[in-house]
C-alpha positions as CSV (number, residue, x, y, z in Angstrom):
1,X,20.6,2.1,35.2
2,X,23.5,1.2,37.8
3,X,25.7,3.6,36.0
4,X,23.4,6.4,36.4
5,X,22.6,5.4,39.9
6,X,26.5,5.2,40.5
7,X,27.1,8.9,38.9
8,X,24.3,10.2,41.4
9,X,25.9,8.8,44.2
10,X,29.6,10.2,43.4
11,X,28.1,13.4,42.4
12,X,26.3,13.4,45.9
13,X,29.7,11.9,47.7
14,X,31.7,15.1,46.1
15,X,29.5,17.9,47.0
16,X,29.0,16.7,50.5
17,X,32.9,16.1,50.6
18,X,33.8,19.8,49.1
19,X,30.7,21.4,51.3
20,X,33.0,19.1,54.6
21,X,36.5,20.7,53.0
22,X,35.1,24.6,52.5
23,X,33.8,24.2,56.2
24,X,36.9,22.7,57.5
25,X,39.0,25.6,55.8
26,X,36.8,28.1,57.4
27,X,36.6,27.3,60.6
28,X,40.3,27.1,60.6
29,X,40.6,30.6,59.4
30,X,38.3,31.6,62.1
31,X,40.3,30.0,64.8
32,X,43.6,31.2,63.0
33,X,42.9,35.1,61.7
34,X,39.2,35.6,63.3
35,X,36.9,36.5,60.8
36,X,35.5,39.0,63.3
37,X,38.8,40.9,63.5
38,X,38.3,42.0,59.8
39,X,34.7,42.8,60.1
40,X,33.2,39.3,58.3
41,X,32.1,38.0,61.7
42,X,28.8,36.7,59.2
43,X,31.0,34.5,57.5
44,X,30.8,32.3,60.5
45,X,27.2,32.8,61.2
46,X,25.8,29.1,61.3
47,X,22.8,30.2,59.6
48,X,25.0,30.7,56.0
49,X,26.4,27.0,56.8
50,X,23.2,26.0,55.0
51,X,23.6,28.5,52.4
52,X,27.0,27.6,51.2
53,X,25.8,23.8,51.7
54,X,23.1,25.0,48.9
55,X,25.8,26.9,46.7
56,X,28.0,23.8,47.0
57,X,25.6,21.4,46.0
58,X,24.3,23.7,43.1
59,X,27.8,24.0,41.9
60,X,28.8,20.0,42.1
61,X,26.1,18.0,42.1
62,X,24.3,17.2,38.6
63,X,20.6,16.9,40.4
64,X,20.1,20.5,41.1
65,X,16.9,19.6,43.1
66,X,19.3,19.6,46.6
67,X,20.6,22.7,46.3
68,X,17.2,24.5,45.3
69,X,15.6,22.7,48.5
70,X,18.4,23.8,50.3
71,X,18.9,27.5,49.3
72,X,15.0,27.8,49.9
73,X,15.5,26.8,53.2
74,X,17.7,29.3,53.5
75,X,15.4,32.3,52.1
76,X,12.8,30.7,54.9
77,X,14.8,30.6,57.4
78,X,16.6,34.1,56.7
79,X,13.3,35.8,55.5
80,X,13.9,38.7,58.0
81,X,16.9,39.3,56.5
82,X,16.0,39.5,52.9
83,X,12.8,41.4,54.0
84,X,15.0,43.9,55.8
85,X,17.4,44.2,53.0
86,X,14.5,44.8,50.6
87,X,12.9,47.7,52.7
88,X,9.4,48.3,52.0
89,X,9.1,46.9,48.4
90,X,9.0,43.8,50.6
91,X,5.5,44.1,51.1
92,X,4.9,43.5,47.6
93,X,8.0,42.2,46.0
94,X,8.2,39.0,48.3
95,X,4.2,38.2,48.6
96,X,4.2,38.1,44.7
97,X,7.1,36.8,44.0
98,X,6.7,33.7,46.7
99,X,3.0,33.4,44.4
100,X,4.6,33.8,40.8
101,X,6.8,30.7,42.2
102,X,4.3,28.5,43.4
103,X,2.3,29.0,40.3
104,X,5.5,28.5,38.0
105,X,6.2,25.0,39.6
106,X,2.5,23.7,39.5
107,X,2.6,24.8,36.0
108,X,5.9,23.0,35.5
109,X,4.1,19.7,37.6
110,X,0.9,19.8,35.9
111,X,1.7,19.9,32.0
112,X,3.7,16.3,32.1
């Protein structure tokens, strides 16, 4: 048990150390180049902090349960924008597919 609980920890200890390096490295770019200059000022926008925080954890971390609460946090938070890029199959697409979801994961609660 203390070997698994000391894998969980490193795995934790490297994503949050590469997600502190990626945002290092970027904002140095930004203060060096300026993303804005080349027409990715959203590369900065501190709402995709969280998503690349998500895509980190999803890539380096064995538990994928961080990243999927953190790159749903994301789709919350950025719902306007994913509506907005959907048009108006959004006012079906998202209302069934938030349901289809929530019935997938009860389902996947329940039958244990």
């Amino acid at each position: 048990m203390s070997a698994a609980k000391t894998l969980h920890h490193k795995d934790t200890y490297r994503a949050v150390a590469i997600t502190l390096i990626l945002l290092g490295i970027l904002y140095l770019v930004d203060k060096l180049l300026g993303f804005a200059s080349f027409g990715m000022g959203w590369v900065m926008n501190k709402d995709n902090f969280l998503l690349y925080t998500a895509i980190v954890f999803l890539l380096f971390k064995h538990d994928r349960s961080v990243g999927l609460v953190l790159a749903g946090l994301w789709l919350l938070l950025n719902f306007g924008l994913i509506t907005a890029l959907l048009g108006t199959v959004s006012a079906y697409l998202v209302p069934v597919t938030i349901l289809l979801i929530g019935i997938l994961l009860y389902w996947l609660t329940s039958r244990k």
